[in-house]
Each structure stands twice: as structure tokens, then as C-alpha cells.
N, C-alpha and C positions, 0 to 999 in steps of 0.2 A: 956329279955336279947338278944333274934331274934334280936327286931330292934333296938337297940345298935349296934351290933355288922353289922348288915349289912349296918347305917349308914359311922359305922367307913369304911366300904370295899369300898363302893361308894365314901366317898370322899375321900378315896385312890385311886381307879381307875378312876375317872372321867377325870382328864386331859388326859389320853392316852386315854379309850376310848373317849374323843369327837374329840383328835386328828387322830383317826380312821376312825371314822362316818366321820368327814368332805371330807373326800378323797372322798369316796364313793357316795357322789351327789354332781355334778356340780352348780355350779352356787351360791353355798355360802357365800355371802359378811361378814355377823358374826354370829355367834353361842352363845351362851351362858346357863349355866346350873346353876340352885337354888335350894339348896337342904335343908333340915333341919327335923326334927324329929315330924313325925305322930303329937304325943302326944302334942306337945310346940305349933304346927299352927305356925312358924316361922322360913320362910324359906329367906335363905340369897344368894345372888351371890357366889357361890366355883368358877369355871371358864368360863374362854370366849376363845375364837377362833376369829381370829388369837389374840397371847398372848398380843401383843404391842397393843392391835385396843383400841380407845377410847369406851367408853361405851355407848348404845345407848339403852338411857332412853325407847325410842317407844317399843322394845324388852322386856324389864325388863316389862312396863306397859302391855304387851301383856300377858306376862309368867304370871304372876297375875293373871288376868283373866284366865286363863284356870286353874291356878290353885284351884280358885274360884269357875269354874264351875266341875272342875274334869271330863274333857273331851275333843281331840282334837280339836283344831281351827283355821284357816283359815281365814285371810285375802287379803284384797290389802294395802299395803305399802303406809303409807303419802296421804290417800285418805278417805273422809269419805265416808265408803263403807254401802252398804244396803242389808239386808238380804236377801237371799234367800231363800221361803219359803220349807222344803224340807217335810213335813209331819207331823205326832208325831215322840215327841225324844222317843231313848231307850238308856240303859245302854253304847252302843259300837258306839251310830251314833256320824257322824261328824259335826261338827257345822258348816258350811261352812258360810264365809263374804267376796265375791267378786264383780267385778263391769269387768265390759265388757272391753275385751283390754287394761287390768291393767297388764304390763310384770314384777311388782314390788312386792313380797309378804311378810309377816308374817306367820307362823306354828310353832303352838306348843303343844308340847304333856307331856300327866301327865307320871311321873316315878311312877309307880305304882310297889309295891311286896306284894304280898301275899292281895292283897285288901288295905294296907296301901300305905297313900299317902306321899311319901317321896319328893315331888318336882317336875319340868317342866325342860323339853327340847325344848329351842326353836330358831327359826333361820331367818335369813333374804335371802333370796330368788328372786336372779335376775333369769331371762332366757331370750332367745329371742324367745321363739316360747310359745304360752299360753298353760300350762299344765291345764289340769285337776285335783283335788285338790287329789283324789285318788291317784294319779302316785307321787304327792310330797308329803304323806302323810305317803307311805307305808315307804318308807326308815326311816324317822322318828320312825315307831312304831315297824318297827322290829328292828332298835336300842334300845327303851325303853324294849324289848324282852330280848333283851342280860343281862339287867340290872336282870329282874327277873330271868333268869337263874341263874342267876350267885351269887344272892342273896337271892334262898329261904333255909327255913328254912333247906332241907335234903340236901343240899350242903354246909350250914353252920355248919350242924352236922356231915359231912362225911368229915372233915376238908379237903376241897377241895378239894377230889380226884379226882370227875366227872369233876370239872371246871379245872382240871391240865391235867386230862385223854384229855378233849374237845382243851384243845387250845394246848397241843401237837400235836394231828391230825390233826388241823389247820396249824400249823405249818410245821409237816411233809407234807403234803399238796402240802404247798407253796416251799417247797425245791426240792418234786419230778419234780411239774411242770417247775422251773427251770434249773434243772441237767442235764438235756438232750439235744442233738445235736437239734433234729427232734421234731416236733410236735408229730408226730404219736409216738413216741418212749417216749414222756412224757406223753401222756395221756392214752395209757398202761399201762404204769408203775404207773402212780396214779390211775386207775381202780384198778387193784391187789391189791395194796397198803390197799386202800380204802375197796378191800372187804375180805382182812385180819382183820385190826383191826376193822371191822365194823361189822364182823360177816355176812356177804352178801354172796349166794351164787354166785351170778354176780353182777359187776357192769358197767355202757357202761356209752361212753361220746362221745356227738352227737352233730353236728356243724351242724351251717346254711350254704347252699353254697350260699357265695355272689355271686357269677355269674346267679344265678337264682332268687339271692332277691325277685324279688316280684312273683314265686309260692313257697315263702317259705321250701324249698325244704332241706331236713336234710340228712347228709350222717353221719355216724358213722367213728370216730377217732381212739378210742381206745375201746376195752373189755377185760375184768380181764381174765385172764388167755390164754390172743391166742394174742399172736404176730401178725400172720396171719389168715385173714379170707378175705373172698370176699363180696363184697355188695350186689352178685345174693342171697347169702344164705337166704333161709327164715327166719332165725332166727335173720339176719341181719337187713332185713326189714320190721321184723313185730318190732323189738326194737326201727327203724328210727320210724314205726308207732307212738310207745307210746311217740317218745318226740316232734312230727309233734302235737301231740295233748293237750301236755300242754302248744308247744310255740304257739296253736293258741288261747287257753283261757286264756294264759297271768297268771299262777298260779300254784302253785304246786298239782300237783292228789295223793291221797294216795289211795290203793286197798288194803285190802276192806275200804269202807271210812270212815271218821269219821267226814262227812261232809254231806250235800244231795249235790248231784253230778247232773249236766244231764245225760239222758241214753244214748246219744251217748256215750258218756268218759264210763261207764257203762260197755259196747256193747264191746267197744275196747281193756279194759283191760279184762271182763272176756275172750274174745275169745283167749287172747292171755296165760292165766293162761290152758285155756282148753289143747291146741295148747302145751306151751312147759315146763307144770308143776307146775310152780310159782306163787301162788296166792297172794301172801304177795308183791306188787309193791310202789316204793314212785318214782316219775319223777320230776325232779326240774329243773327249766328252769333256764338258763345262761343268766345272763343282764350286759351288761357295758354300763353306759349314758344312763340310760331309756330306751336301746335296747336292746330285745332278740337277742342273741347271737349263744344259741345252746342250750343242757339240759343234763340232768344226769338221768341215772335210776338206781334206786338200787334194787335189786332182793332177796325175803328169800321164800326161800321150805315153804310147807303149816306146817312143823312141829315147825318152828320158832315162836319165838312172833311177833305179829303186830309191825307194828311201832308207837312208841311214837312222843309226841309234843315233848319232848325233843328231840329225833334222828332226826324229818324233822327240828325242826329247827339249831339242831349241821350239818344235808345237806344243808340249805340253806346257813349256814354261811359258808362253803366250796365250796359251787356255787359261792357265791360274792365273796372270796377271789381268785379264782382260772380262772373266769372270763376273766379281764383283761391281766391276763399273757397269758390265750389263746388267747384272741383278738391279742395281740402286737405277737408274736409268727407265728401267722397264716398271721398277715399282714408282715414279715419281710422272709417269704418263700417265698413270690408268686415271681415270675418272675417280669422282668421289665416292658415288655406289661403290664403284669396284672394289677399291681401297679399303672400304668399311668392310665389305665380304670378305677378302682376304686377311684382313686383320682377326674376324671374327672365327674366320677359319683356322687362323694360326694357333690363338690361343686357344679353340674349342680341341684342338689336337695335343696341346698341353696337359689339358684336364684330362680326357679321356684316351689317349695315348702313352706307352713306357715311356714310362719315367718319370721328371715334375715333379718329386713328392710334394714341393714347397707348394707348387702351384694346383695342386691336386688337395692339399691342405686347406690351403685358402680359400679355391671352389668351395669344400664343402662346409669350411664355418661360413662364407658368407651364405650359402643355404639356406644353414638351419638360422642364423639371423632373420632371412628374408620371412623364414615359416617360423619365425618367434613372434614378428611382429604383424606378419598377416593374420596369424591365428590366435594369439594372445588378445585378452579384453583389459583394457585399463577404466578408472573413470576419466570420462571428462570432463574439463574447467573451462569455462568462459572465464579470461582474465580481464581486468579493467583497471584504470586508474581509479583510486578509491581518495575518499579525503572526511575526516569527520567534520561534525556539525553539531551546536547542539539540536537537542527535538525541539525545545522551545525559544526561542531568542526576543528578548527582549527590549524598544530601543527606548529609550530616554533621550527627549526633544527638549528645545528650550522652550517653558512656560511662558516669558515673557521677552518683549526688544528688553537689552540692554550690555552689560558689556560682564563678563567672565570677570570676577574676583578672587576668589580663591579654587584650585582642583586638590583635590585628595587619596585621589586614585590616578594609574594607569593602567593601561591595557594588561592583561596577566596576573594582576591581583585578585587576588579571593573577596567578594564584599558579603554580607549578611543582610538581612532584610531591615530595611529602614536605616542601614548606614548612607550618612552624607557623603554627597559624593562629590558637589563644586556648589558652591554660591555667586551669585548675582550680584552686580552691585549696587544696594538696596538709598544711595543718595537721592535721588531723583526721588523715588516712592516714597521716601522720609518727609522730603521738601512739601510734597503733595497731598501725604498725612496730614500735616502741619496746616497748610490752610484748610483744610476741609475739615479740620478741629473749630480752627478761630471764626471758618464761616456757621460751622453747626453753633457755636456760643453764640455768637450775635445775632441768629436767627431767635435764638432760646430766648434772647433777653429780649429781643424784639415783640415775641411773643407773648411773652408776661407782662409784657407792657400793653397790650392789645387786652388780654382777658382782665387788666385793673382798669380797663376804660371802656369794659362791656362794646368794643368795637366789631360787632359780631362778623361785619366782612372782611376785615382784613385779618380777623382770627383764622378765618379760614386759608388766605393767601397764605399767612405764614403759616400754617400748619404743613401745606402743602410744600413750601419751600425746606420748610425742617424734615420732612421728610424724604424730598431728591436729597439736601446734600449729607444726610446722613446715608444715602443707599450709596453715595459717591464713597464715602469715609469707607464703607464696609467691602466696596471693590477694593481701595486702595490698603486695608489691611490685609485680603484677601492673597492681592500681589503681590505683598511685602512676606507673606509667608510662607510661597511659593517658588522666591526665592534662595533658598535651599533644596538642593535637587537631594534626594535621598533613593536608596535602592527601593526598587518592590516585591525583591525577592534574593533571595540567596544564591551566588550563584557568582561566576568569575568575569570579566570582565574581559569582551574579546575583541571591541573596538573602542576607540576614540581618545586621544591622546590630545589631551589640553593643557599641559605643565608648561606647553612652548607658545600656548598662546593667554597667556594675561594679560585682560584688559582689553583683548578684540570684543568687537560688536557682534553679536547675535542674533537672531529675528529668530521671533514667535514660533515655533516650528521645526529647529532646525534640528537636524539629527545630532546629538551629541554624543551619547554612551551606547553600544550592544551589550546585554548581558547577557550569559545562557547558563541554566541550573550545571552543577556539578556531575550529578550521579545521572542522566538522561541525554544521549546521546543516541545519534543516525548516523549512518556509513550513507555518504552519497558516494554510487558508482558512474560512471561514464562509457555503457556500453556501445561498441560500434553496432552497427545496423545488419551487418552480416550476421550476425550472435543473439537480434533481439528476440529470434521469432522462437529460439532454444527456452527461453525465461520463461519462469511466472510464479507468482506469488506462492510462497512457501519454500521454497528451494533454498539450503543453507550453502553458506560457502568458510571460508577462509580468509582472513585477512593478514597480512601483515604489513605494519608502520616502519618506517625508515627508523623511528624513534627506537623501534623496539623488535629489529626482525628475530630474532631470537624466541619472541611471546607470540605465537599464531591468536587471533581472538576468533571463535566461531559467531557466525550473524546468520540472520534467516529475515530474507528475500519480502519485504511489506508491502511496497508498492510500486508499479513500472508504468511511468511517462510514457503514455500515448503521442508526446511529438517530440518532434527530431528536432534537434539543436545544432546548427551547424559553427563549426570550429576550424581551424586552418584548416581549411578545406576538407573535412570529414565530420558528416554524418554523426549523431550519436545519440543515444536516449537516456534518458537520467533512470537510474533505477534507486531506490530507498530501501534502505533496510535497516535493522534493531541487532546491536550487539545482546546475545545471550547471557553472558555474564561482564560487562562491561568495568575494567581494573581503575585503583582508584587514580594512576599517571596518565591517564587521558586526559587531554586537551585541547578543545575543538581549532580546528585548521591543520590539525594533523596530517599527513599523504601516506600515504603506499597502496601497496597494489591489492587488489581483492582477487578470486576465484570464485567462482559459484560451480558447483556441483551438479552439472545436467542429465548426468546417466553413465552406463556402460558403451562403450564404444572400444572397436578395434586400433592396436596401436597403430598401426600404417593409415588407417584412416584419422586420427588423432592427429598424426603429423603432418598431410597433405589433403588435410580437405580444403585448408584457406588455396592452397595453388588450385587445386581439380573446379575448385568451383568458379575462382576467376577464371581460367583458361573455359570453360564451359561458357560464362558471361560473354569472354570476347568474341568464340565462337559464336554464339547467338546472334551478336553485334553486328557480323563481320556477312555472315548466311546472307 
């Protein structure tokens, strides 16, 4: 009836427990668990991890095997591996099948209770650093641990009081380490906790100090019953002693043992049972990611019982659960310096430490990036907003008051020299012709009438009168002829648009037409002020037009603006320059951007000189 009934509890609990276990070692691509009853020898897939993953036959045929041989086993993944001879088998040894610099594995282990083989656990196993088959083995078997706990026969007759007792302390456990502001204020508080329901007369919880990582060095967090204590205390640091000693053999110590021990470990607990009473010791080291972390001691008076396999291992399932909360805990205290050092350390242990190849890759292209562009020369460009221009521009004003008649032209047409380009309206100046005709006649005849009557003084009045209003006639043909605006020169036409205004009134003066020749053209640049003191005449650059990015035009550097011109709020110096060979689809108001050519320069200096020099500015500012 036993293994009835602990079949039925197993595959009830196996999907939560494997969904457990998997948290717990990194690097698990799938899982999967086969279970079925002693007696039948046929055992079937219950679950896999993750729930969606397809099934992967290589796994299933592995778990077979081991359960075949009823004994863990070890290989490399997709590889035909070759044995490695390790001595005579015994009941507990591990079967190991590896192959040199294989980061890809298979492990699996028999579900064993009570001697009965109820099925295999086994897993697929990426890493990037090569473990040793012990270190991915152990997580394995003390999950298959849990299953015998949890399934022998006096837990299945105590209708699960031990196993409800067990994962409530668990539990409370994980809510004390939680609950609290401060580290130190949580790992007190689950000490006490811990050696209330555990029947302990103490219990300590002792952390590694990373800032001394490699002398391994342990400082004490929390002790049941003392808020306060100091690290001089001897009692302090003979308890740091005892977990300085199991995090260097990498294992849990029980005093008295129920193991053979070395006599150092020996040496250390009994001195310390002499020293402050308490013979009865279990230490259990703190791991998160295959790294010792810190350790745990639990302490009972010599009048207590020993500890049981049941209690170290209901301790170490309260080490690995309670682990990570103090890792994430203790990394979210430190300061920000600190933070950055440890960060800095972590990954500097990546690069230069086994394994990493990715990240060990990466280091070194970005390397040689950093000494391509610290040592590499490029040239450099002062860029600017550019715009042409012609070199000559020409404006055509109105000659005389009057009102716009005819326009002939608009802006963007081609004109030739002496082509008309708008007329005046010449009524008024006609009207004005017209008397200054009829008064030159009747001056004429007045006159001839004076020289037949030998009037010698008033020959003189009207001579003088024939002559103003003849000089008046010769202004007003003057005006009448001026009234046809005509070009002065060849060349296109790049303001003034008069087709929408016929018939407006214009004064003497006023600007009407721009022209600028065809083939003679200026690149005006717009350089900022950080850039100008790089320039000077001769320097060529690069242009290219929105019109035309496609067509580079070469220019060289004419003349550079002594003053600064301010524009939304920036600084800038007008620079001129001459296209080299100038194409005949130029047309001035043209944009895009220019480059001038200053020299050789370093490519990291090329990219952050505009920062180094501001940051330098502010700092001067700031001094």
C-alpha cells in the first residue's frame, strides 16, 4: 500500500516540485521526469520543463539508461562521448561520460524511496564555463532527496505532519527573509525564528564579504536572540570561524559527525564546543549559481538530540531557499561606489577568467575597435549649412513714379542682355510730351515774330524761354524711354515677381528685379564659431545640394567674415567660396551642406572633440 500511495503523491507533486528544482540551477534548457511503479518496470513521461518545450527523445533515451543501470549519469550532449575510467563501481558512485571542452550536457538521477525505484530525473544542461560533474550532480540528488523525504513510509503514516511541519518553516522562512527593511534586521529575525521552531539553542547567519572575495573572509549578519552584538566578540568570531570552515570544504559539517570528517574540521568544532558549551553543531553553507555565498550554524546544548539526516537536510532546504533573497538583499544595500565595483568586478572576471568565450570575444573586438579609432588618422571636415549665390547680383529699380504695365518675365527664367523685362505706363509722360511740344511751337512762333520786328529784348526773353521748355521736352522723352526696363546683362532671374501685381504704383527707386549671371557662382557657408579658428583661405571642401546629392561639387575656401552673426541663438561666421568647376543645373538659392577639409586628425578625436571641449568650457565656467 507504501508504494501505491507514494506513487499517487509523486505524481501529484512532481510538476511543482520540478517547477522548483529548475529555478535552482542555471543553465537548464529541459527537464523532464518518468515515473511508474517498482513492481510493473514501466515507467512513462509524467512531466517536462519548460511545459510547451517539444520533447527531446536524446533525454528520454538517457533517463532509460540510468534507469537501467540505477545509478547517476553524466554525459556530453550530441557527442559520442567516451568513458572515463574512474576505478571499481560501488552502490553510490557516479557514472561519469564526458569528453574534453564539451559546454553541452546530459544528468540523470534515479528517484529512489525506501530502496524502491520509482523513476528518473533528468536534464539538459548548457553552461559556459566547464563544470565538474560533482557540482551539476549535487543539485540533482538532493532534489531526488526531497522526493524520499517527502515520501517514506513514516511520513506517509504520520499523514503528513512532518512534511506540512517542513514546508511551513520553509515557508515562514522565505516571508521572514522578506519582511524586513534591512538585511541585518532580516537575518535576525529568521535566526530566532529559526531557533524557536527548530528547537536550537542558537542560530547565526554569516555572509561572505565581497569586498575581500578572495581571503574569503565571513562577517556575521544576524544571531538569534541579539539584535546587537559586535564582530570583536569572541563568540562572534569563533562562529565566523565555523562557517569560514565549511565554506572552504564546500559542504555541510555536522558535530559530532556522522560522517569521517578531517581533523582540522575535528580540531575547530570540538575547540569551539569546549570554548562556549555546545557540542551538538550542523553549519550549512549558503550557495546561489554554484557560489558559496555565506553559511548558517545551528547550535543545540549537549543535552539535546543529535541532528538527524532529516533536520540537515530540512537546513539545507532552508539555506537554498533563503540564499538568493540574501544575495539580491545584500546586492541592493551597498552603495553606489560599491555597486559599480562589484559590477566591474564581475564582469572583469568574465573576460579574464574560464570560460565566457562570448564575452571574452567581445572584450576583445571591442579592443581592437577602441585602438582602431584611437590610433587610426582620418581627415577632418568642418560641416556647415551651405546655399549658393550668384557672385554678381544684379537689382533693377524703378526708374520713374508710376504704375507697372506690362511684366515679361518671372523669377527663374533665363533673360539675355537688353531683353525687356516690364514696362511703365507711359500715359502721364505722353500727356506731358504733348504740352511741352505745343508750348516749344508757340514759343518758336513767338520768337519769329520778335526777330521780324528787330525786338532785340524780348528776342532774348524768348530765346531763353525756348530753351527751358525745350530742356523740359528732352527730360520728358528722356522718361518716356526709360520706361521699358530691359536686362544689363545675361543671366537668370532670381527675384521679383510682378505678373500679380498690374497696375500697382511704384516710386523712383524701388527694387523690382534681381538678376545673377549663369555660369559664376559663390557657395555661402554658415560656420559655427567653435570651427572658425580651423579655416582660412585656400582650403577646399565638398559640397553637396539637396538637388543633386548624388553630384559632390569641389569649392576652395575665398574669403572668411571677420564678424559673427547671430542666428537662433548661435554664433556663426559667414565663409565664401568659388566652385571649381561649377555644372551647368546650378541655380542660386540652392541648400545643402558643405565640408571643408582641415587636416589629419585622430578618429576618437574627430568624434568627441565637440563634447571634450564643451565639458572643458563648463569646467572653466564652473572653477
Amino acid at each position: 500500500m507504501a508504494k501505491t500511495r507514494c506513487y499517487t503523491r509523486i505524481s501529484t507533486f512532481a510538476e511543482q516540485w520540478l517547477n522548483f528544482f529548475v529555478r535552482s540551477l542555471p543553465g537548464i534548457v529541459q527537464a523532464q521526469v518518468f515515473l511508474g511503479e517498482p513492481e510493473e518496470n514501466d515507467y512513462q513521461l509524467l512531466s517536462i520543463w519548460p511545459q510547451m518545450a517539444e520533447f527531446d527523445p536524446a533525454i528520454g533515451d538517457f533517463i532509460n539508461q540510468c534507469i537501467e543501470e540505477k545509478q547517476p549519469v553524466f554525459l556530453s550532449h550530441a557527442i559520442n562521448p567516451h568513458t572515463i575510467d574512474q576505478g571499481p563501481s560501488t552502490a553510490n558512485q557516479t557514472k561519469v561520460l564526458q569528453l574534453a571542452n564539451i559546454q553541452s550536457y546530459l544528468l540523470a538521477v534515479p528517484l529512489v524511496v525506501e530502496q524502491q525505484l520509482y523513476g528518473s530525473l533528468g536534464v539538459h544542461i548548457r553552461t559556459e564555463a566547464l563544470e565538474i560533474p560533482k557540482k551539476l550532480l549535487i543539485p540533482l540528488l538532493q532534489a531526488a532527496k526531497w522526493l524520499d523525504l517527502f515520501c517514506t513510509p513514516d511520513s506517509l503514516d504520520s499523514g503528513d505532519n512532518n512534511v506540512a511541519k517542513s514546508t511551513g518553516t520553509l515557508l515562514e522562512a522565505t516571508a521572514i527573509s522578506l519582511s524586513h527593511n534591512s538585511l541585518h534586521d532580516a537575518a535576525t529575525a529568521l535566526a530566532t525564528e529559526l531557533a524557536s521552531q527548530l528547537c536550537c539553542e542558537r542560530v547565526t547567519v554569516g555572509l561572505i564579504n565581497t569586498a575581500k572575495k578572495g581571503q574569503r573572509s565571513v562577517y556575521i549578519e544576524g544571531l538569534s536572540h541579539s539584535a546587537h552584538f559586535s564582530a570583536k566578540q569572541t563568540l562572534v568570531k569563533d562562529l565566523a570561524t565555523l562557517i569560514e570552515e565549511a565554506v572552504d570544504q564546500d559542504r555541510t559539517i555536522v558535530q559530532p559527525p556522522t560522517t569521517p570528517t578531517d581533523r582540522a574540521s575535528q580540531l575547530v568544532y570540538a575547540r569551539y564546543s569546549r570554548e562556549h558549551g555546545n557540542n551538538r553543531l550542523c553549519t550549512v553553507p549558503l550557495t546561489y549559481n554554484n557560489t558559496i555565498t555565506g553559511g548558517m550554524v545551528f547550535e543545540r546544548p549537549h543535552s539535546a538530540s543529535a541532528f538527524s539526516d532529516q533536520d540537515v537536510l530540512l537546513y539545507q532546504q532552508i539555506a537554498a531557499l533563503i540564499s538568493p533573497i540574501f544575495v539580491y538583499r545584500e546586492r541592493n544595500q551597498r552603495g553606489l561606489v560599491q555597486q559599480c565595483i562589484n559590477l566591474l568586478r564581475e564582469q572583469t572576471a568574465k573576460i579574464v577568467g574560464t570560460g565566457y568565450l562570448t564575452w571574452k570575444l567581445s572584450a576583445g573586438l571591442g579592443l581592437l575597435i577602441v585602438m582602431f579609432f584611437t590610433f587610426v588618422q582620418s581627415t577632418y571636415r568642418v560641416a556647415a549649412n551651405a546655399s549658393l549665390e550668384g557672385r554678381i547680383e544684379r537689382l533693377i529699380s524703378a526708374p520713374e513714379d508710376g504704375f507697372i504695365k506690362t511684366v515679361t518675365i518671372r523669377p527663374g527664367d533665363k533673360v539675355g542682355a537688353g531683353q525687356l523685362l516690364a514696362t511703365l505706363d507711359d500715359r502721364d509722360l505722353i500727356l506731358e510730351q504733348q504740352k511741352w511740344n505745343s508750348k516749344l511751337q508757340q514759343t518758336a512762333k513767338e520768337y519769329r515774330g520778335a526777330m521780324a520786328s528787330h525786338d532785340t529784348s524780348r528776342i532774348g526773353i524768348l530765346r531763353a524761354q525756348r530753351n527751358q521748355v525745350q530742356a523740359q521736352l528732352d527730360l520728358t522723352n528722356s522718361k518716356l524711354s526709360r520706361l521699358s526696363i530691359t536686362s544689363p546683362l545675361a543671366g537668370i532671374v532670381i527675384s521679383g515677381d510682378l505678373s500679380q501685381s498690374l497696375g500697382s504704383p511704384v516710386n523712383q527707386g524701388d527694387k523690382l528685379f534681381t538678376i545673377a549671371p549663369l555660369e559664376d557662382y559663390r557657395v555661402h557657408l554658415k560656420i559655427d564659431e567653435a570651427d572658425i579658428a580651423q579655416l582660412q583661405a585656400g582650403q577646399t571642401g565638398t559640397l553637396f545640394l539637396r538637388a543633386a546629392v548624388d553630384k559632390p561639387l569641389v569649392f576652395t575656401v575665398e574669403k572668411i567674415t571677420p564678424i559673427a552673426i547671430a542666428e537662433n541663438d548661435i554664433n556663426y561666421f559667414r565663409v565664401d567660396a568659388l566652385l571649381n568647376h561649377p555644372p551647368l543645373y546650378l541655380r542660386p538659392g540652392m541648400q545643402g551642406v558643405g565640408k571643408i577639409e582641415v587636416g589629419k586628425r585622430r578618429l576618437i578625436w574627430i568624434w568627441t572633440h565637440d563634447l571634450t571641449e564643451w565639458l572643458r568650457l563648463k569646467f572653466w565656467s564652473w572653477w
